[in-house]
C-alpha positions as a Markdown table, in Angstrom:
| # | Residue | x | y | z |
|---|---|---|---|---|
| 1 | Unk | -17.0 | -50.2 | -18.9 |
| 2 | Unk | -17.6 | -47.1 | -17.2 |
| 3 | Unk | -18.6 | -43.8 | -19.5 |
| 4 | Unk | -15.8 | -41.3 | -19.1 |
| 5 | Unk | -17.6 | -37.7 | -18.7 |
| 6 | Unk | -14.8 | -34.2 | -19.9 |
| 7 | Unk | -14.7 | -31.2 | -19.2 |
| 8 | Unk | -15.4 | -29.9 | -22.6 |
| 9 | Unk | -18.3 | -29.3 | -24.6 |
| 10 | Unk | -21.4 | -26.5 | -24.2 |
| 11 | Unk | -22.3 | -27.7 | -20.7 |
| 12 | Unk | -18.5 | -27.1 | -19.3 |
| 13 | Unk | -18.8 | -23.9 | -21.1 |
| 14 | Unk | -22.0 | -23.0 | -19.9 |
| 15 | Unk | -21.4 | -24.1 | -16.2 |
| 16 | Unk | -18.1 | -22.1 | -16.6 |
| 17 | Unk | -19.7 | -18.8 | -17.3 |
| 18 | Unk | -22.1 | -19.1 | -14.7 |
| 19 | Unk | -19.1 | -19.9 | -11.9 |
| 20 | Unk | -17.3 | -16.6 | -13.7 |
| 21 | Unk | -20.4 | -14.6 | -13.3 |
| 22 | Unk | -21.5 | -15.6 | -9.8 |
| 23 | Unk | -17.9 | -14.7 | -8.9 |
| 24 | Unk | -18.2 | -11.2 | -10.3 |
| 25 | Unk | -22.1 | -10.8 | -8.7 |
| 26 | Unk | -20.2 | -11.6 | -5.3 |
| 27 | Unk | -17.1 | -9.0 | -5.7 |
| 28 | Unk | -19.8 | -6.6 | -6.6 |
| 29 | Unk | -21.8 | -7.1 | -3.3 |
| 30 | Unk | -18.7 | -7.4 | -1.2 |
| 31 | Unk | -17.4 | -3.2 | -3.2 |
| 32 | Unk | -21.2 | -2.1 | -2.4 |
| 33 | Unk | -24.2 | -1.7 | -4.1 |
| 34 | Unk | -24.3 | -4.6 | -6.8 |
| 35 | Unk | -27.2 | -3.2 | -8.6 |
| 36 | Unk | -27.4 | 1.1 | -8.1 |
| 37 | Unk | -30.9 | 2.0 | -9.0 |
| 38 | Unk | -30.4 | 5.7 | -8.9 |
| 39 | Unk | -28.7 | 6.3 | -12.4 |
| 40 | Unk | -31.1 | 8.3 | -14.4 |
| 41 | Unk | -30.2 | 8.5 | -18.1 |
| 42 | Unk | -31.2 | 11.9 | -20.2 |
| 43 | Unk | -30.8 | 10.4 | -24.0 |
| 44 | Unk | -31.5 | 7.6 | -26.0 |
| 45 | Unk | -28.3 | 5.9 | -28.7 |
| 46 | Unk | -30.8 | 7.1 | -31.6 |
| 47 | Unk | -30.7 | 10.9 | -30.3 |
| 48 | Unk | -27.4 | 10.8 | -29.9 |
| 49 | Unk | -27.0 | 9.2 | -32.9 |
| 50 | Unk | -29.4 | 11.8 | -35.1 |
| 51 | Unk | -27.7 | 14.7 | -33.7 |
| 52 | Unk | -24.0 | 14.4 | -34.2 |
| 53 | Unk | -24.1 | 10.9 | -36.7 |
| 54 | Unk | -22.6 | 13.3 | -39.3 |
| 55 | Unk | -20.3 | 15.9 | -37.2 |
| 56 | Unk | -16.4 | 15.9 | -37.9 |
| 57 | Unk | -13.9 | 15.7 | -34.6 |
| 58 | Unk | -13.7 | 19.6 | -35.0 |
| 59 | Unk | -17.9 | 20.1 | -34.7 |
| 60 | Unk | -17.6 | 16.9 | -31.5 |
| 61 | Unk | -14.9 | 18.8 | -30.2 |
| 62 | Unk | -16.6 | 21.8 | -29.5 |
| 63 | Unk | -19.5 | 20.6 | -27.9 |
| 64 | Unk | -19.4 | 21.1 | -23.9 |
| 65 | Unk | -22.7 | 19.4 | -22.7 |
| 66 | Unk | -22.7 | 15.9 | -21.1 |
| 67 | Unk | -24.8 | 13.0 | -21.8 |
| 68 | Unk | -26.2 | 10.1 | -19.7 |
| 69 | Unk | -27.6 | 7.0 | -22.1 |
| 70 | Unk | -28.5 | 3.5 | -20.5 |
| 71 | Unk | -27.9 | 0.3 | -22.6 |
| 72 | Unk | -26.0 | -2.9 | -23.3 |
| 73 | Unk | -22.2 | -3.1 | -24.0 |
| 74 | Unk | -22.1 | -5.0 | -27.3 |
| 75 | Unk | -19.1 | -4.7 | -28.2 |
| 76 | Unk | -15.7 | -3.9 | -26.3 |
| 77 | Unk | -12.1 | -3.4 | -27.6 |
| 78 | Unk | -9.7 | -2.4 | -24.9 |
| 79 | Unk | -6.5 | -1.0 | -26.5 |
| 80 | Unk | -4.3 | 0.2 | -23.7 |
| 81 | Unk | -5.4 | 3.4 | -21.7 |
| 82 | Unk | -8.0 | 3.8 | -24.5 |
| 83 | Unk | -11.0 | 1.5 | -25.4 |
| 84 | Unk | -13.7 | 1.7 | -27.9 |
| 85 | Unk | -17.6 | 0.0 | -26.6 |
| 86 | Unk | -21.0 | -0.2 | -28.8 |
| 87 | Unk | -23.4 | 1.2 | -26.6 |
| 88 | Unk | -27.0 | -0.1 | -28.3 |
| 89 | Unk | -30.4 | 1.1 | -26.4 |
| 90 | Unk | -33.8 | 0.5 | -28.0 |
| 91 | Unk | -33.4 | 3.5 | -30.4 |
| 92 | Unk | -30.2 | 2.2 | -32.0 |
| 93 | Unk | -26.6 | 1.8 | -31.1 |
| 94 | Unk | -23.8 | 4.2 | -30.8 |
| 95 | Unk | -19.9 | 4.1 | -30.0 |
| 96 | Unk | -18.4 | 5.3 | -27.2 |
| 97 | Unk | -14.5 | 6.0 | -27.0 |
| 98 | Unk | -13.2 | 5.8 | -23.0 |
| 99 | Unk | -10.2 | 7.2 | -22.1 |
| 100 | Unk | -8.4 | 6.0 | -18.8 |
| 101 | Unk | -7.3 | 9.2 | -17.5 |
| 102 | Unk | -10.6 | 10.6 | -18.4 |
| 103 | Unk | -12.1 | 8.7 | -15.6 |
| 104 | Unk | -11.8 | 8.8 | -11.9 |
| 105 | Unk | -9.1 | 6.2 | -10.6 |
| 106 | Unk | -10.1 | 3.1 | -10.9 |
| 107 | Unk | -12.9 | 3.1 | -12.8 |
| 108 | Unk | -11.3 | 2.3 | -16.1 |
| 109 | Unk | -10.1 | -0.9 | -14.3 |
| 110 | Unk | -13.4 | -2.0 | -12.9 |
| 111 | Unk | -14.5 | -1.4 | -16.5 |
| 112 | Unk | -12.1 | -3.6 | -18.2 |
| 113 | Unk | -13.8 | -6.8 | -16.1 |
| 114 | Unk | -17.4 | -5.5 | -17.7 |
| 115 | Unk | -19.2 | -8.5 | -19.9 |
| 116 | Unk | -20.6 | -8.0 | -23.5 |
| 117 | Unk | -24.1 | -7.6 | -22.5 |
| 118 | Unk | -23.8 | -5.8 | -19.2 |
């Protein structure tokens, strides 16, 4: 009697993200640059998070400067034109709030096909 083999278990899953990634790695290369080297980031999560941890929306709302952080998407809720992401660096973790029509066009789409992790 032959051994029937599925598709299911942590090896189908496994091999499965691997296809889904390689996918995305290839739409990447084929829209550009796949990995941009040129992004220089200014603040760390923990900076960030020491300066305004403790402001209210008024004292946020206020405040005009702009702020570049580098670090890995840990968590990602997408609700509509709005979505909330953990940002966390080496220094800690922060959330961000992204707005659609905040961004140029497009970009809120690309985002939405972002990994946990990336």
């Amino acid at each position: 009697m032959e051994k029937e083999t599925t598709s299911h278990g942590p090896e189908a899953d496994e091999n499965r993200l691997i296809a889904e990634r390689r996918a995305k790695l290839a739409a990447l290369r084929e829209a550009g640059e796949a990995y941009p080297n040129d992004f220089r980031k200014d603040s760390t999560a923990g900076e960030l998070q020491a300066r305004f941890g403790n402001a209210d929306a008024a004292d946020l709302e206020k405040v005009g400067d702009t702020f570049t952080v580098a670090g890995r998407m840990m968590a990602k809720r997408i609700m509509g034109k709005i979505a909330f992401v953990r940002l966390q660096d080496r220094s800690g973790a922060i959330q961000l709030m992204i707005q659609r029509d905040d961004l140029p066009a497009g970009v809120f789409q690309q985002f939405k096909h972002w990994d946990i992790g990336d």
